[in-house]
N, C-alpha and C positions, 0 to 999 in steps of 0.2 A: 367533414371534408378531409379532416386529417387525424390518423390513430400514430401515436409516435410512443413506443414500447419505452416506459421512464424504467430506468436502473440506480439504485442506490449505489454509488460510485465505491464507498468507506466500504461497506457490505462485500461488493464485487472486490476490492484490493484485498480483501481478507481472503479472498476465497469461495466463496456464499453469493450464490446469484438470486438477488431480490429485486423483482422488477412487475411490472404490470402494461398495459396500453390502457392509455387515457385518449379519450378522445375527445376530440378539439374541433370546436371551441367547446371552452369547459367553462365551469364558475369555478370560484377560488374553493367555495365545500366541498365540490369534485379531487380539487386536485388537493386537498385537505386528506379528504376520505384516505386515498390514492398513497400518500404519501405515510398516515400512520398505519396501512397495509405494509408496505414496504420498507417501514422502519427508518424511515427519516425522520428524524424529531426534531431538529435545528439545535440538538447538543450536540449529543454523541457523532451522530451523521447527517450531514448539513446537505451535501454536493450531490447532485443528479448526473447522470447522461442518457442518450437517447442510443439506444442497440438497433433498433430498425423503427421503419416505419411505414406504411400501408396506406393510400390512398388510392380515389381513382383516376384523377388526374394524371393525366399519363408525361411523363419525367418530369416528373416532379421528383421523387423518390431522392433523384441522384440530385438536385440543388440543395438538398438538405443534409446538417453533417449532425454528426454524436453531439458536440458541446451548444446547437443551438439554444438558447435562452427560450421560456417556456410562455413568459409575457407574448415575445414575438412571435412565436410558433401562433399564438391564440390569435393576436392579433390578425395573422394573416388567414388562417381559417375563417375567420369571423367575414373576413371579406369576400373571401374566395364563396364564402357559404350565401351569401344576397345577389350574388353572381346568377345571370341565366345561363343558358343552353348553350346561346350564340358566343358569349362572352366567354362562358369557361372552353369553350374550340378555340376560341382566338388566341385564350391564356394558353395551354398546350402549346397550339403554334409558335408562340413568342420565344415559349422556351426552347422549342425546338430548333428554334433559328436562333438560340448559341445567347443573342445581347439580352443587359440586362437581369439576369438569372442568374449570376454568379456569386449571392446571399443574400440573405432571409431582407435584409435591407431595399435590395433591387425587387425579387418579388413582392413587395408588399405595395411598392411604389410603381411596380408593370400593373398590378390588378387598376390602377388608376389610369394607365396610358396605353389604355389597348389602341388608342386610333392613331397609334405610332407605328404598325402594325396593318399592312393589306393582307387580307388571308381567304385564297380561293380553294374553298371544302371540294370541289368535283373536278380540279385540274389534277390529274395524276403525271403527266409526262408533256415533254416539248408540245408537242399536237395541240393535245389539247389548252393548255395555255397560251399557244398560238391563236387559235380557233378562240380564245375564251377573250383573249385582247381586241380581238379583230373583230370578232359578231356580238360579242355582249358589251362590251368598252368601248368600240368606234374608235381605237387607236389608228385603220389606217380603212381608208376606201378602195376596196376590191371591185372591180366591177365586176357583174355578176356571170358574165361569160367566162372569167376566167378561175371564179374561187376551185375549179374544180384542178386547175395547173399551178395554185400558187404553193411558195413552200411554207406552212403553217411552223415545221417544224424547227426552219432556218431560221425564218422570225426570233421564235421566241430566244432561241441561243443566242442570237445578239442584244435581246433585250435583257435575258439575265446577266450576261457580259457587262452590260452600261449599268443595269439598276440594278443588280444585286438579288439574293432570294434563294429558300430552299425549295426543294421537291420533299415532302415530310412522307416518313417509310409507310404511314398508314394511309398516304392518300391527301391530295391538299398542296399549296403553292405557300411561299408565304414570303415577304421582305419588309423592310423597313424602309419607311418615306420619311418624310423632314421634318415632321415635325418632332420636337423635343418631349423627352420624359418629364413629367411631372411630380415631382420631391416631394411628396405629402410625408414622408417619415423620413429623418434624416440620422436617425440611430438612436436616438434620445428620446424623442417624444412622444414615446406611448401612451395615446387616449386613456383614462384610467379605466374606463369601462371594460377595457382588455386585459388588465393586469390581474392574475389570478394567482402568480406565485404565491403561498404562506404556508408556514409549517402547521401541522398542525397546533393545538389546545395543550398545552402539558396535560397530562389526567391529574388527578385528584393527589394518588401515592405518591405523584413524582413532586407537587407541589411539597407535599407535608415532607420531603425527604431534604427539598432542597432548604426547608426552612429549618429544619434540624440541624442540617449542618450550619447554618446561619448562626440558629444556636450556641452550636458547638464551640465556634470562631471565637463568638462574644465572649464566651465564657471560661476561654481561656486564661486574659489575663488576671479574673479571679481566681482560678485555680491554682494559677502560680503566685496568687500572694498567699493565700491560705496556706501553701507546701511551703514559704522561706518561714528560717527561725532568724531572729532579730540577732543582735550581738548581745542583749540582755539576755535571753534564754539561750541562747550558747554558755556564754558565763556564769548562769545558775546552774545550769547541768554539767559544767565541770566541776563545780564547787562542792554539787552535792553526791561526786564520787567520792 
């Protein structure tokens, strides 16, 4: 549902563009794999960012920035991905009418509150959402000698006036009704079956390397008792010039 191009941040400030698209939702081996491609290994370069990213959810693109967190990116894939046909038109709409979408926090917590959200796919312009309140809704009784002289289209501009609502550029009506959003993530608590971040495995060489130095460490301050001379082999060695 969602490809989000990962860049090695440390890489990128040196100069050196190392990056890939991972696609989401991932398991943590993915983004494992992903990441000892692109040379993160949680020493040397630890930090991510996201350079773009591609879905088909349409404005989506633009609720998303560079420094997203990659738990939450998944997470919301994950949801967006159990989603149907109807549901993912509605999500679209929801962002396109502006509430709610304004971070990864808000979308994750709209894929839960779409019935906060009326969303008319075949209203394109006044007319028709006129026509679409009046004969499909039964918001008001026309009798029927006259549907052919009313204004369908003065309607509706008073009713977007009072209730609020977009005209969406691909076709479609859409506003918000009362009822409230519902908070299933409130910045913290990411399901753990979501959480995929991990650096890679150190390999083998880098183990044995780090253990050298371990080594090394320890064994310094034998090294510098073996190199001092006492003040009795001082004193024998000037004695025996």
């Amino acid at each position: 549902m969602i490809n989000a191009y990962v860049t090695n941040l440390g890489k990128y400030n040196e100069g050196k563009h190392l990056g890939e698209f991972l696609k989401l939702p991932a398991t943590t081996e993915e983004v494992q794999a992903l990441f000892s491609r692109i040379k993160v290994d949680g020493v040397m370069y630890e930090e991510v960012f996201i350079t773009d990213y591609k879905t088909e959810i349409s404005g989506l693109n633009k609720c998303l920035g560079e420094y997203e967190n990659l738990d939450e990116l998944n997470y919301l894939a994950s949801l967006l991905k159990d989603m149907d046909e109807w549901d993912i038109q509605k999500f679209e709409a929801a962002i396109a009418h502006g509430e709610e979408s304004g971070s990864i926090q808000e979308l994750i917590n709209l894929t839960q509150s779409l019935d906060c959200f009326e969303y008319y796919p075949d209203v394109k312009d006044y007319d028709d959402l006129g026509r679409y309140l009046i004969e499909e809704l039964d918001y008001e009784q026309i009798p029927e000698h006259l549907t052919d002289y009313f204004d369908y289209e003065g309607y509706a501009e008073a009713y977007v006036i009072n209730e609020g609502g977009i005209f969406m550029k691909d076709g479609g009506f859409v506003f918000r009704n009362n009822m409230d959003i519902e908070e299933i993530y409130n910045g913290r608590n990411i399901p753990e079956e979501y959480k995929v971040f991990a650096y890679p495995p150190p390999e083998t060489s880098i183990k044995k390397a780090l253990a050298g130095y371990s080594q090394m460490i320890a064994d310094i301050p034998k090294a510098i008792n073996e190199r001092t001379i006492s003040p009795q082999q001082l004193s024998t060695a000037h004695a025996d010039r």
